[in-house]
Structures are given as C-alpha cells and as structure tokens.
C-alpha positions in Angstrom: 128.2 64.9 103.5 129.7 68.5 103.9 133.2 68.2 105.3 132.0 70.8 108.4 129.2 71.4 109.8 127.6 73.9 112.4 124.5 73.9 113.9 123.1 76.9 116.2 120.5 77.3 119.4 118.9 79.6 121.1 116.3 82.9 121.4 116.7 86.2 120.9 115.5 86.8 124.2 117.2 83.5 126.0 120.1 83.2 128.3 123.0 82.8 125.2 123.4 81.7 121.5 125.5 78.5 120.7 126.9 77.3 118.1 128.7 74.3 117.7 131.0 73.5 114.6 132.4 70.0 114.0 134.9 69.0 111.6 137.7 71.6 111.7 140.8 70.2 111.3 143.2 70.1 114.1 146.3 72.8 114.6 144.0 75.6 113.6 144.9 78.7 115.3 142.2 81.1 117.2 142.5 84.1 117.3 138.9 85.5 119.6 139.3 88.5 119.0 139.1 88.6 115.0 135.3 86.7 116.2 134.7 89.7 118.2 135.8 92.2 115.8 133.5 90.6 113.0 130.7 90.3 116.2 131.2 94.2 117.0 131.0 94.6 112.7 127.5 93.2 113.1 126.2 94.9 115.6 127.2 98.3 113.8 125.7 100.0 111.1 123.3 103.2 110.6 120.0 102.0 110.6 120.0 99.2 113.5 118.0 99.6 116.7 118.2 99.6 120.7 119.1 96.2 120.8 122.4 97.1 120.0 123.0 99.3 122.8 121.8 96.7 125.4 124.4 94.0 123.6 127.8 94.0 123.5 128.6 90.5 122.3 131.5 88.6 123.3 132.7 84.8 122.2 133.7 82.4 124.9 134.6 79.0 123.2 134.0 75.9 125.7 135.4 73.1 123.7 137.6 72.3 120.9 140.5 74.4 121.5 143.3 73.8 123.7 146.3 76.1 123.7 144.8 78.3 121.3 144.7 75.7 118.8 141.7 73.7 117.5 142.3 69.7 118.3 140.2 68.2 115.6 137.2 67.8 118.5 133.6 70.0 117.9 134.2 73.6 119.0 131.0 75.1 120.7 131.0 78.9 120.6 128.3 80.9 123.6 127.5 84.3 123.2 125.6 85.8 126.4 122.2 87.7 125.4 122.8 90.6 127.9 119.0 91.7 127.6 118.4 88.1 129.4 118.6 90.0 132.3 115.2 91.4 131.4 113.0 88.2 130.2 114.6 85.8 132.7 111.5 85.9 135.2 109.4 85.9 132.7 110.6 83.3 130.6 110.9 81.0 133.5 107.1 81.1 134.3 105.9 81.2 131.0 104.3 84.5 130.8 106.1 85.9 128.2 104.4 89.0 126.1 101.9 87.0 123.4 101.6 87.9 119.6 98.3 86.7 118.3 98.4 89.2 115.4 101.2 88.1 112.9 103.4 90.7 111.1 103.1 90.1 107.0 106.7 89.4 105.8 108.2 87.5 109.6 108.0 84.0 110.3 105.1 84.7 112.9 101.8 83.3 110.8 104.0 80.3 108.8 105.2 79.1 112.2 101.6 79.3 114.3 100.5 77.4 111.9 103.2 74.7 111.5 103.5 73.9 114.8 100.1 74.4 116.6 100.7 77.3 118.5 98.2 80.1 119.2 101.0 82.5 120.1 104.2 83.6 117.5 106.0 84.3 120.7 108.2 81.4 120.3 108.5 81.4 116.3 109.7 84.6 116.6 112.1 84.3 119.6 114.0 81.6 117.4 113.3 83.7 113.8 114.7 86.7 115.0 118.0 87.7 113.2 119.5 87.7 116.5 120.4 84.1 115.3 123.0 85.3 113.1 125.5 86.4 115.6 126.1 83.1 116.1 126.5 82.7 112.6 129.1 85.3 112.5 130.8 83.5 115.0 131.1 80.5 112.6 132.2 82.4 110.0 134.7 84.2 111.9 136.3 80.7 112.6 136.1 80.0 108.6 138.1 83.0 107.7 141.1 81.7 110.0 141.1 78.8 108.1 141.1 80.3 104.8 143.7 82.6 106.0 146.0 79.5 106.4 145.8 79.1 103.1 145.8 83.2 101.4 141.9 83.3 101.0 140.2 86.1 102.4 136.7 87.0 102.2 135.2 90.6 102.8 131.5 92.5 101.9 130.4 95.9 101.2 126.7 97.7 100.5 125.4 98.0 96.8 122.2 99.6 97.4 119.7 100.6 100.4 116.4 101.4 99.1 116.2 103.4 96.0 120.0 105.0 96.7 122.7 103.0 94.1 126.4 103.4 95.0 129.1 103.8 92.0 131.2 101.1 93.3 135.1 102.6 92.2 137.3 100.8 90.4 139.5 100.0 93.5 141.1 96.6 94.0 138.8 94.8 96.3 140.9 94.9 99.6 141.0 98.8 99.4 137.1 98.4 98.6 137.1 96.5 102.0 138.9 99.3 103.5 136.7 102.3 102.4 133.6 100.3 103.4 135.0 99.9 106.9 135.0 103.7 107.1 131.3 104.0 106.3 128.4 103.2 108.9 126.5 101.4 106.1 129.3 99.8 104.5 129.2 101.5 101.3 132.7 102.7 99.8 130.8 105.3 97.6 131.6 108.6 99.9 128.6 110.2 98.0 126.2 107.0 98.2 127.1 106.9 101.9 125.5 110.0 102.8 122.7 109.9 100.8 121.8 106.2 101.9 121.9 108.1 105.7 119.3 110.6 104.6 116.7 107.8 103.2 117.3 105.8 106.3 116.4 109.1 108.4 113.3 109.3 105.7 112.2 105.9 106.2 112.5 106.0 110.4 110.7 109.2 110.5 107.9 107.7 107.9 108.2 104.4 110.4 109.0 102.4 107.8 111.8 99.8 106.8 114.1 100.0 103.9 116.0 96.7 102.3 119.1 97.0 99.6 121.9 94.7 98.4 124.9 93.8 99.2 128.2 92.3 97.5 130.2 89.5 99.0 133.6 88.7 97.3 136.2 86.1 98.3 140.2 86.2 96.7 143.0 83.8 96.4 141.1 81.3 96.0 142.5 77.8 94.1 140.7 77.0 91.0 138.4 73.7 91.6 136.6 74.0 94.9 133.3 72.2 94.2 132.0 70.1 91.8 130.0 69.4 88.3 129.1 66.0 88.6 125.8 66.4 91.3 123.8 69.2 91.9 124.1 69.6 95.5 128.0 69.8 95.6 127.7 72.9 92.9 129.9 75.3 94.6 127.6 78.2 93.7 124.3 76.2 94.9 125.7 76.0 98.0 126.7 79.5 98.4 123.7 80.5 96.6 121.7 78.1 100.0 123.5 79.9 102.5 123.1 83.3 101.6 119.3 83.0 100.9 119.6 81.4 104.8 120.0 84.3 105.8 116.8 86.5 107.6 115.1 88.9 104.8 117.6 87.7 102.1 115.2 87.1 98.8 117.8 86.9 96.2 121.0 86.1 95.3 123.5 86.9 91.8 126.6 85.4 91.4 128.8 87.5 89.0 126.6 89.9 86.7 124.3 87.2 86.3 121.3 89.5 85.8 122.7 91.6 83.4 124.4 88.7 81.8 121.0 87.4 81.0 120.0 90.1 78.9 123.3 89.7 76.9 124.8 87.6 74.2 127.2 85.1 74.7 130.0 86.9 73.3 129.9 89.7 75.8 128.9 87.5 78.7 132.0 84.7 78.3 135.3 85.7 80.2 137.7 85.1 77.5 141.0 83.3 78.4 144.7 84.1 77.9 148.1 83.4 78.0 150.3 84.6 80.8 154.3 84.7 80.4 154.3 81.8 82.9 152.0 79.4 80.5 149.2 80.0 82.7 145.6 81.2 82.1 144.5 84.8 82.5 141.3 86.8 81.8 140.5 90.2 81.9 136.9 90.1 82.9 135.1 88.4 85.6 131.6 88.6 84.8 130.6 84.8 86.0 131.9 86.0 89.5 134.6 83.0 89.7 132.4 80.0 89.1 131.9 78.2 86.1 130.1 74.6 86.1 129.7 74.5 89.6 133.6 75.3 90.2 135.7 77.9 91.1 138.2 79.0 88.3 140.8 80.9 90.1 138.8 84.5 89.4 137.9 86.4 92.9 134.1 84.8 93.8 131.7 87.9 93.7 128.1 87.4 95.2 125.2 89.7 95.6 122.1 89.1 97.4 118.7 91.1 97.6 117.6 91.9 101.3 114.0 92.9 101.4 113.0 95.2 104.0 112.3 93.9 107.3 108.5 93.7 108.3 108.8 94.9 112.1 107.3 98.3 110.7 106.6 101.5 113.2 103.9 101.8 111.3 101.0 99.2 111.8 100.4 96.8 108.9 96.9 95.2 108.6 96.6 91.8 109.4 94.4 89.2 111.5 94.3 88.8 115.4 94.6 84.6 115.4 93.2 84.5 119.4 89.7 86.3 117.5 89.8 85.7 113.8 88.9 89.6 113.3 90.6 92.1 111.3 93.8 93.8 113.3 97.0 95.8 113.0 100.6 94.7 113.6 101.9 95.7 116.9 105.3 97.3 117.0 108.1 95.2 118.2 111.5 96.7 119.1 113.5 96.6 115.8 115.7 98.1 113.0 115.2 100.7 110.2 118.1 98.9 107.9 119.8 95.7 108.4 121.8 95.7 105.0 125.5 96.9 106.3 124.8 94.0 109.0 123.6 91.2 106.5 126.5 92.1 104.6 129.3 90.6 107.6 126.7 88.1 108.0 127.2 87.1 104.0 130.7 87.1 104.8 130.4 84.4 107.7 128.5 82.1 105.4 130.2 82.6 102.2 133.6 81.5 104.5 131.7 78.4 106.1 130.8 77.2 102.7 134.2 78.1 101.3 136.4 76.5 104.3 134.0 73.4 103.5 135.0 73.1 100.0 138.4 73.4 100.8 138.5 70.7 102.9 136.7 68.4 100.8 139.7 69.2 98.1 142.5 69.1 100.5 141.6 66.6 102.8 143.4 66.2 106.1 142.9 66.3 109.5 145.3 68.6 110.9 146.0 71.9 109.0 149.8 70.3 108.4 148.1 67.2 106.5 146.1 70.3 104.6 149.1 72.1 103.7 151.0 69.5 102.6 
C-alpha cells in the first residue's frame, strides 16, 4: 500500500475540482501560493486555448491544515471552474450539449461503450485534461515535502512536433530557469521560436501538434524504491503516473531508447572514487534508477505526448444516435498542450517521489522524518 494517496473529482464543466490527499505527515508547511504558482504554470503556454482566459485557478484547502501546517489528517484541495457560471442551468436540468459522434484519439467511443451511454457528454466532462489541475495541486503539495528534505523537481520541452531543441549543457536548475522564460518551456532560444511558428502552422492548418517533454528530479537519497516486487519498482511507478497523464503515449527513463541500440559498455555508468570514499560517476545515462532504485544520480524522465484529437478540422467518424458515417464536431480546445503536460509531469513525478520517501523514512510528523 503506497504511503500517500490522492484521489480527484469533478468535470471540466462542473462547479470545482477536488482533490483529496491522505497520508502526509504532520508539521508540513504550506505554502498556497507555490500551488498557485505551479496552477498559473499550467495554465500558460503558447499553444493552449480560450479556456484559459475564462480560468484563473486558485487553491482553497478545506481540511488538513491548521496554522499553515499539515496535522497528519486528509487535506482536500477545491479549485472553482469559473466557466461553471455558464453550464450551471444547463447541467442542473440535464440538457447539456450531446456528442453522439466520437472524436478518434479521446475517451468519447471507449467510454459510450463501457458504460451504456448514448451520449460522450459525460466521458468527456470527466476525461478532459481539465482533471490535471487538480493534479498539479497534488503535486504542488509533494514538492514542499521534498523540499524539506533538498529534493526538487522541475520540467522543460524536448520537442513539439517535428521541431527538436539542443538542450545546453547547463546544470539543470539554470535549465529550469531558461525554460521559465519561454512560453513553451523549451530552454533552446532558437527551438523556442521555431516551435511558435509550427504551432501557428498547425492552428492555421486546424490541426494539433504533440512533442516531448523531460522531467528531472535532484538531491535525491540513493534507495527510494525497491527490487524485490514489481509494483514497488521506483521507475514502474513513475513510469504509471506519467502515462496517467491525458495524451501521454510514452515514457523513457534516462537514454533508454538510444541505450537500446547500444552495447553495454557505452550504456553502463561507470563508478568511482571520490576523495571522501564515496561513489561518483560521470555519466547518467540510466536517468538515476537502476533495479528499481534510485542511485543518488539526478532522476531524468521523458514522455511522448501525442497530439490531442479535438482537431479544427473534422475527422471522419460514426454518429452513434444513427450508425451512419459522420465528422467530428469541434469542441473548444488547444493547439499544444506539451509546455502544460510538462508542470503536470512534475506534479506526478513529486507525488510518486514524496511516496517513496516516506515509505524509506517513515514517520508521522516531518520531525520523526528528519530524524
């Protein structure tokens, strides 16, 4: 059983998000405004859509904190959905817009299916990425906790569509930095514009365009996870809740795609000596896991985000109500999500983190941690 644990509600249409997390250990300090920094990071990015100018999102936390301070009790987070204002008569007679023609690539035909329904309206309301904020909530909570303890996680933009950045050779908190200054969170200056133009290629084509992303963690202990079952492998569950995520498809941990066309002697991160009788390498290319451990090395992660299937452009499908050939109808969306999956890597690469480092410390209180 994972040492936390969060579970969310809620429609991207619907009064508010919730999330409630349970299991943080007590003394934690809050700090609301680094969740509504990492909120306001989501939200941003070249390439999103008019949703975000209707949302602002904001975290009011209703339990669990006293003081400022966690108590050890379940902490529910609420974000309001401002466009609520907008759906609430509808929702409340049940006459919201139907979608009987699925969109190829969303939740909308799996779900009908599953669950008997001859509309996607509500698969979609809870499959919408809108979802994540909540998620980002959670995560923002996870990175104060790994801050107790000189951990910090951070993300930037490898790739949208066919545009690659050259990542520089830049210690990773000045990569952090450089990405903050870009509106797709690359920290290739070059990359960054050129990524702009194919997102203005792809909105004028009404299309959608999917990249990757890179989530890395430092200061990490050696020995968060675990060999000895397969479902407390620290890089299983990281590798889980990044795939989690909406339109993620794919998921590399170190250069584990280019290590696989390698031999093992240019794969292997050698180890040294230091001058303190520690271990040292000079390469990292299993991203800071090996047998379903950490091993001290910063944790690097990539994932694949396909792009999203709300397209301007109608896609051919089938109308459900008639059984008869049809085209997708377009419902409000974004060109790009990457820069935005990326801070939502972030806030489950934390969770999963701050859970492993519980289950190594133990404790109940972040002083029983500590000591």
């Amino acid at each position: 059983m994972s040492a936390i644990r969060f579970l969310t509600a809620g429609e991207s249409h619907g009064p508010c998000l919730t999330a409630i997390v349970d299991g943080l250990p007590a003394g934690l300090p809050i700090d609301t405004s680094l969740i509504d920094r990492d909120l306001a990071r989501r939200q941003g990015g070249y390439g999103r859509g008019g949703r975000m100018a209707i949302e602002k999102d904001h975290i009011e936390i209703t339990s669990g904190v006293i003081g400022g301070k966690t108590t050890g009790a379940p902490v529910a987070l609420r974000i309001e959905n401002r466009d609520w204002e907008n759906w609430r008569e509808h929702w409340a007679v049940g006459d919201l817009p139907a979608l009987t023609v699925p969109r190829p690539g969303h939740a909308d035909y799996a779900g009908m299916i599953k669950y008997g329904l001859p509309d996607a309206r509500p698969i979609l309301e809870r499959a919408s990425a809108r979802e994540t904020a909540a998620r980002v909530a959670v995560g923002a909570l996870a990175k104060q906790l790994l801050a107790e303890f000189g951990i910090t996680v951070g993300s930037y933009v490898e790739r949208i569509g066919a545009i690659k950045a050259q990542i520089p050779d830049l210690p990773q908190a000045e990569l952090w930095t450089l990405a903050e200054t870009s509106d797709v969170r690359c920290p290739d200056v070059d990359a960054t514009v050129r990524m702009r133009a194919a997102i203005d290629a792809a909105r004028t084509a009404g299309d959608t365009l999917g990249g990757t992303f890179a989530v890395i963690a430092t200061g990490g202990p050696a020995g968060l996870g675990s060999h000895v079952q397969w479902d407390r492998r620290l890089d299983a569950r990281l590798a889980q809740a990044l795939v989690s995520i909406p339109a993620v498809k794919g998921v590399e941990i170190g250069d584990a795609f280019e290590n696989a066309t390698k031999p093992g002697r240019e794969v292997h991160d050698e180890m040294f000596p230091d001058n303190r009788g520690n271990v040292t390498r000079i390469t990292n290319r299993a991203g800071g896991i090996e047998g379903g451990m950490s091993n001290g090395s910063p944790i690097v992660l990539k994932a694949a985000v396909k792009p999203i299937p709300t397209t301007l452009t109608p896609l051919r499908s089938v109308d459900l109500a008639t059984g008869q050939s049809a085209r997708t109808e377009y419902q409000r969306s974004d060109v790009c999500v990457v820069p935005a999956a990326a801070v939502v890597g972030e806030a489950m690469v934390a969770f999963i983190l701050a859970d492993a480092l519980i289950e190594k410390l133990g404790g109940d209180s972040i002083v029983e941690m500590k000591r």
